[in-house]
N, C-alpha and C positions, 0 to 999 in steps of 0.2 A: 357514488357513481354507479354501484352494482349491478352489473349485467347489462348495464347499457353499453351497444355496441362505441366502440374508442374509433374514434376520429384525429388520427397524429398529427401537428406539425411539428417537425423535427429539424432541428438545426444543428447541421455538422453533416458533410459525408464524401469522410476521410476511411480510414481502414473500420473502425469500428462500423462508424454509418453503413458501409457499403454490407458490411457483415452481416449488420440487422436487416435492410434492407433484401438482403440477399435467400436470409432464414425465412423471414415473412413467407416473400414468393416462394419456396419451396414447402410451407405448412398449407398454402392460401390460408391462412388464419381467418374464422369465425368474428374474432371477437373483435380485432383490431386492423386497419389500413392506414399508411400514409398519405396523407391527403398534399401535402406540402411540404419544400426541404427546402430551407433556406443556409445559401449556402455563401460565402465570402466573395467569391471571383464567377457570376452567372454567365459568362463568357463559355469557360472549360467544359469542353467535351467529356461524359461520362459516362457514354455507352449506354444508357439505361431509359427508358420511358419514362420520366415523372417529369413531377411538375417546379421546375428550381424557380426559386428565387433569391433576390439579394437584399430582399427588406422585411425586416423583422414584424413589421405592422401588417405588411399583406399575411402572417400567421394568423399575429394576436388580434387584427379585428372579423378572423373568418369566426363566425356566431358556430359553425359546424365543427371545427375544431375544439375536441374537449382535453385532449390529453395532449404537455410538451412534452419533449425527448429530447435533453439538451448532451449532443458527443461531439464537441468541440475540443481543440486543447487553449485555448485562451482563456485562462480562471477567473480575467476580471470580467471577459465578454461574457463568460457563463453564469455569475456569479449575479449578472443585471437579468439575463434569461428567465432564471430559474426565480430571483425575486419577482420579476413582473410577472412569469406563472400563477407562482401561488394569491398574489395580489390582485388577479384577475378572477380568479376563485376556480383554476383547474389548477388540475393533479399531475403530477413534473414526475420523470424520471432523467436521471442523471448519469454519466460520467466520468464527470471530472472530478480524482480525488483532493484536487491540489484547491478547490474552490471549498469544494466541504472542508474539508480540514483546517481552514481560515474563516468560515462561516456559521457552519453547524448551529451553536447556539439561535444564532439570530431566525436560520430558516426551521428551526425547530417550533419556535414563536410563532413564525409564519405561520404555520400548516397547523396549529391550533387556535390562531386568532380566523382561519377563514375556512377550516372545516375541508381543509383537504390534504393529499398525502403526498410528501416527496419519497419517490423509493430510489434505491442506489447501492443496490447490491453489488451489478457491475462495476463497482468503484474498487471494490479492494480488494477480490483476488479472481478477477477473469470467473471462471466456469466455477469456481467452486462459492456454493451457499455458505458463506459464513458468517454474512450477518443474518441473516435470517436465521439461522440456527442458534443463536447467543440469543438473540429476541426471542424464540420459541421456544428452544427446549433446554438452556443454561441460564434461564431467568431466575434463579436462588439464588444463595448465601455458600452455594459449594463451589461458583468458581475458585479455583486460583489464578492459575494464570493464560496467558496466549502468547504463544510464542512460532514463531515461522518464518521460513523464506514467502518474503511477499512481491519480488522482483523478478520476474524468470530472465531480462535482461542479464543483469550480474551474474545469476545462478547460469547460465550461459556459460557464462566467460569463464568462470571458475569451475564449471563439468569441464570444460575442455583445457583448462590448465593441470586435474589432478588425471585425468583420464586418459589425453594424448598429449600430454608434455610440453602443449603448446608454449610459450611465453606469454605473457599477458601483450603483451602489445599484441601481438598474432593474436590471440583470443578476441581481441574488443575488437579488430578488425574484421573478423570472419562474422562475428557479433553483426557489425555495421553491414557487409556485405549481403547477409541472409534476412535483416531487417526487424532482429531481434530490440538492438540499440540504434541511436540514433545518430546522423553525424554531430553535433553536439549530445555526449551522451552522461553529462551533470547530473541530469534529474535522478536517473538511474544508478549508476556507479559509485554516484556521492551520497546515496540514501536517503535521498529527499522522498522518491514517488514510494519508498518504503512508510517512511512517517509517516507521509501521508497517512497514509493505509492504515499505519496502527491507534493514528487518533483517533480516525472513525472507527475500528474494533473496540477501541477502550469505550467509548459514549455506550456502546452495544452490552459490552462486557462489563462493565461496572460501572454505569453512571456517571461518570468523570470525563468534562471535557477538559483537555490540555494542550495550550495553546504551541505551536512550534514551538516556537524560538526558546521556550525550557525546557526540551528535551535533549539529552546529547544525541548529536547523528554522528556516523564517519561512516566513510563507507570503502570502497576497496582499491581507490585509483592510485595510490603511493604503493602500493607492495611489490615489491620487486624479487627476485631469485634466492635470496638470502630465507626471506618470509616463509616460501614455497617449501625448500628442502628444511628446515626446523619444523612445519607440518609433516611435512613428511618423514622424518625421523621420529615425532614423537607418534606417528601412525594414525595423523589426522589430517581432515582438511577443513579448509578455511570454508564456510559459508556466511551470507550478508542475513544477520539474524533481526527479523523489531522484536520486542520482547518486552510483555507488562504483565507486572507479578502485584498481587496480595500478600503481606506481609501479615507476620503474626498481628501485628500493630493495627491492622487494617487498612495501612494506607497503601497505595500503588506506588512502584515503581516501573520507570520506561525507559525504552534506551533502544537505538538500531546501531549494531554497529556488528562489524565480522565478528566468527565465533571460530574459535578450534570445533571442531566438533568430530569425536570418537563414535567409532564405526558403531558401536551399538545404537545408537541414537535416530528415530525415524527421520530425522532430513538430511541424515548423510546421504543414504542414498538418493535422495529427489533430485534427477538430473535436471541438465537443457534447458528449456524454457518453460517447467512447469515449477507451481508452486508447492508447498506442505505448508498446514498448519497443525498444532498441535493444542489441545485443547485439557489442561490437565485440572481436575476438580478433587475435593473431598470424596472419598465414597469407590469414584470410580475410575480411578489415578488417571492416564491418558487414553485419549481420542486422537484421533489421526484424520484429516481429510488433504485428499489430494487432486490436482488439477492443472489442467494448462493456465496459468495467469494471464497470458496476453493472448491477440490474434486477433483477427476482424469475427471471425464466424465465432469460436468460444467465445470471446466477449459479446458479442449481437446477440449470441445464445441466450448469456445471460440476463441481458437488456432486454431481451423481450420477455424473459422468466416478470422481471419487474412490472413489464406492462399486463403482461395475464395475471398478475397479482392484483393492479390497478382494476383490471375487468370485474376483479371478483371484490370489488371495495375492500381490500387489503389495506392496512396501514404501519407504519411501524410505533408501536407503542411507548418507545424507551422507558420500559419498564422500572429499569434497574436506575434511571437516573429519576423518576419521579416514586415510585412505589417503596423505595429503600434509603433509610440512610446514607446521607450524602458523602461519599470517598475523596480522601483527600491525598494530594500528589507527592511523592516526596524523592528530592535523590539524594536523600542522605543515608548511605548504602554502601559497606563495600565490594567491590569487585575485585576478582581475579585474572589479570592480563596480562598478555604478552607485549611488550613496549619492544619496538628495535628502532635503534637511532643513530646520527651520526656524528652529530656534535653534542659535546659538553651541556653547552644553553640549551640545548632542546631536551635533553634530562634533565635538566634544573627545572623545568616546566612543571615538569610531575612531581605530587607531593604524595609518595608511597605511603599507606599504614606501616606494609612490613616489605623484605623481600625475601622471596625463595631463591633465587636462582639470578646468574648476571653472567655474560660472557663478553670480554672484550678482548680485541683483536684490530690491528692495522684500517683491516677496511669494515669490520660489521661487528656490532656492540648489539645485546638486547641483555632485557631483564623481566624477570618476571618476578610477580609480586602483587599486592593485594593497594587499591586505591578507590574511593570515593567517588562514588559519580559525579557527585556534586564539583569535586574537584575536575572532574574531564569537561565536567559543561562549562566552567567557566574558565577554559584557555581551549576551548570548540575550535574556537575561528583560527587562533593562534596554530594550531597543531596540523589545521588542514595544510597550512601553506608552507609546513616543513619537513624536511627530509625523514618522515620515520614514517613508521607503522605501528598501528597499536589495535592489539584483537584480543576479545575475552577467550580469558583460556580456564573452564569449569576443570574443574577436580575430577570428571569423571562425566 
């Protein structure tokens, strides 16, 4: 495509949309204009001069239109979008983590069977580059690992649970209020739009795609007062951690699920609704990048970072998954974690290596002690729908 002026049709414009659209007009951008936004309901008033539509085809048969922008949140609607892009032989930017993260593979094929490029920076952590920096400048044999809050949702709720005392319920509320979370706020809370996020960093990061449904998630909607003050005594707080490691062995492991995490650690302090990631290697132990993860205008930011990368015939290479020996997934692993619970059977669930520590009492029981991932991913489902909490608690 290089240096030829971008001609968008973009579909979605919801907060992000409105964001990029927003950023354009105030660059007037050079290289790129929207020519067309097709959007779901062409009825709704949106304050802005463009040109809406509610049909996909008045896009994809404008011959002027060279570049899609697909920021929807419907992963199956996006997931048709972004295939009929590249099939048509233009170059897509993306969104939606929840479409790649079940797709990747297939539109990887795409964009080398038709000689064009999906970019999707935007996807996994709002304003901050970090797939493009794992592509660019961590393309060796010195990763270890990635590790981060990649939800500024959660991370919300839980600034304002160790900071002002809030309760969680008051928390996810003020969450909802300010438009951090949403009124169903699953995706987020439950660590889904986390995973997301970290399969596409691993593709990035090591070559390895890894499909959902085998990695453990949990995320932080069960933790109740008990949870809070046992961080708080042990002079930590909880954060909603993804986290994929190289092992001596070389294979990866992955996992999103709350973390104790002691005050020396860079994401203790990343409050509110921004993200941290941490990037530690051979050589040159850790990296640190930080940024707002969510918002219309950070995120459009970013989104248009992708499309002036489009401008300049950018591509993403996946270096580490075609140039290197192929990594392989494992969660056979143990961890170190906090369990509190309240019935019997739901301790019998967990099948401990060892334990350090146990305290039982009338109304709150936990223990702490070392278990298998492998064993947490398979009673996942089991564990979300029962009275406990369970958070990795590192040694330090």
């Amino acid at each position: 495509m290089g240096n030829k002026q971008l001609t968008i049709g973009m579909f979605g414009f919801g907060n992000v949309g409105r964001g990029l659209y927003d950023v354009l007009n105030t660059i007037s951008s050079k290289e790129a204009s929207i020519k067309r936004i097709c959007v779901r309901d062409i009825t709704k008033e949106r304050g802005v001069e463009a040109d809406f539509t509610d049909k996909a085809d008045d896009i994809f048969n404008d011959k002027d239109i060279n570049l899609i922008v697909e920021l929807i949140d419907d992963a199956e609607a996006a997931y048709h979008i972004i295939k009929r892009a590249l099939e048509s032989g233009r170059s897509a930017v993306s969104g939606n983590k929840k479409m790649l993260a079940h797709h990747l593979p297939e539109l990887i094929e795409l964009q080398q069977k038709h000689n064009v490029a999906l970019l999707y920076d935007a996807s996994a952590c709002g304003s901050i580059p970090v797939i493009r920096n794992l592509e660019e400048y961590y393309d060796n044999d010195l990763l270890v690992s990635v590790k981060g809050i990649l939800n500024g949702s959660s991370n919300f709720i839980l600034s304002k649970i160790f900071n002002e005392n809030y309760s969680y319920d008051v928390a996810l509320r003020r969450a909802q209020e300010l438009g951090f979370a949403e009124s169903d706020p699953t995706l987020d809370i439950g660590g889904w739009d986390s995973l997301f996020k970290l399969i596409i960093i691993t593709v990035h990061a090591f070559g390895c795609y890894v499909s959902p449904e085998k990695i453990f998630t949990y995320g932080i909607s069960s933790m109740n007062d008990n949870d809070i003050r046992f961080a708080n005594e042990k002079e930590r707080r909880y954060k909603l951690v993804a986290h994929v490691e190289k092992l001596e062995n070389g294979k990866i492991i992955m996992s999103v699920m709350p973390q104790l995490i002691s005050r020396d650690k860079y994401i203790y302090s990343v409050e509110d609704e921004f993200n941290g990631v941490v990037i530690k290697g051979k050589f040159y132990d850790k990296q640190f990048m930080f940024g707002r993860g969510a918002g219309g205008h950070p995120t459009g930011s970013a989104v248009l970072s992708d499309i002036t990368a489009c401008f300049y015939n950018y591509r993403y290479e996946y270096k580490r998954m075609f140039g290197h020996a192929p990594v392989e997934y494992t969660d056979d692993v143990l961890v170190r974690v906090y369990l509190r619970y309240t019935h019997a059977e739901d301790r019998a669930l967990f099948e401990f290596d060892s334990i350090e520590e146990q305290y039982i009492s009338n109304d709150y029981q936990y223990v702490v002690g070392h278990i298998s991932l492998a064993n947490l991913h398979k009673i996942n489902a089991q564990i979300r729908e029962r009275d406990l909490f369970i958070a990795a608690y590192p040694t330090k």
